[in-house]
C-alpha positions in Angstrom: -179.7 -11.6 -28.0 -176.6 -9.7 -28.6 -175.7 -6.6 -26.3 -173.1 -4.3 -28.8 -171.0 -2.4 -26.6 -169.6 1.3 -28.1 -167.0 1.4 -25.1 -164.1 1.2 -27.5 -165.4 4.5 -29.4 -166.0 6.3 -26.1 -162.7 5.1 -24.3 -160.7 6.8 -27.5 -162.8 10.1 -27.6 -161.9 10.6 -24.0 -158.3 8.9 -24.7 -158.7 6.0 -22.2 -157.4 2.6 -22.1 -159.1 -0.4 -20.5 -157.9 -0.7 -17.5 -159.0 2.7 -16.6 -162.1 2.7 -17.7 -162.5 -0.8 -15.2 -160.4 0.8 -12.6 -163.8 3.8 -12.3 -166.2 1.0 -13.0 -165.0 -1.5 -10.4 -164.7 -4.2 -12.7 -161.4 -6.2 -14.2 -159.9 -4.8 -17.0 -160.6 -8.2 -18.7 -164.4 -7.5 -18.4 -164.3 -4.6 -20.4 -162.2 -6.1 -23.1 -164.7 -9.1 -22.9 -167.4 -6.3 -23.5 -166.2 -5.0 -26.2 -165.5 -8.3 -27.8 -168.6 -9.4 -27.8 -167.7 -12.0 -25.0 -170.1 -10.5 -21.9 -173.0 -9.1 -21.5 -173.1 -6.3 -18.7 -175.2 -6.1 -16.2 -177.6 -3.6 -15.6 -175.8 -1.6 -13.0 -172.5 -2.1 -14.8 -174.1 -0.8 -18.0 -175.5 2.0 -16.0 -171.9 2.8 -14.8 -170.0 3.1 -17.8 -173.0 4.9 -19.6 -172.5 7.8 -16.1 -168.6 7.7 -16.6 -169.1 9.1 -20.6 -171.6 10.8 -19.6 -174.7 9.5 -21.6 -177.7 7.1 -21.9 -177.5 3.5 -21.6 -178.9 3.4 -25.0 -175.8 5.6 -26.7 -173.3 3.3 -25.5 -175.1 0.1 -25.9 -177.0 -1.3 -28.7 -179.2 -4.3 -28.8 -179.4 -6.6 -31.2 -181.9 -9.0 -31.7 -180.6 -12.7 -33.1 -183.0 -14.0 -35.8 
């Protein structure tokens, strides 16, 4: 299982970096860049925190992928 995380895409539409984005999530600013590489796999309340900071579902900002 693969969690694909569109934080990068959101982070540039509301022109923030990072570190900001960990700084409102409570998180190191070397989890979200672990996120978005494909390195970490949020957890359910983090993923529910990010999602409320853009404003949108869980399911907009994250997409699963199922391995074969």
């Amino acid at each position: 299982m693969t969690i694909r995380a569109k934080t990068k895409e959101f982070r540039a539409k509301y022109n923030m970096n990072q570190g900001e984005l960990a700084s409102l999530v409570g998180v190191r600013r070397e989890t979200i860049g672990n996120l978005e590489n494909g390195k970490y796999n949020p957890s359910l309340k983090l993923a529910f925190d990010i999602a409320n900071i853009f404003n949108v579902s869980i399911e907009e900002i994250f997409e699963y992928i199922k391995d074969e």
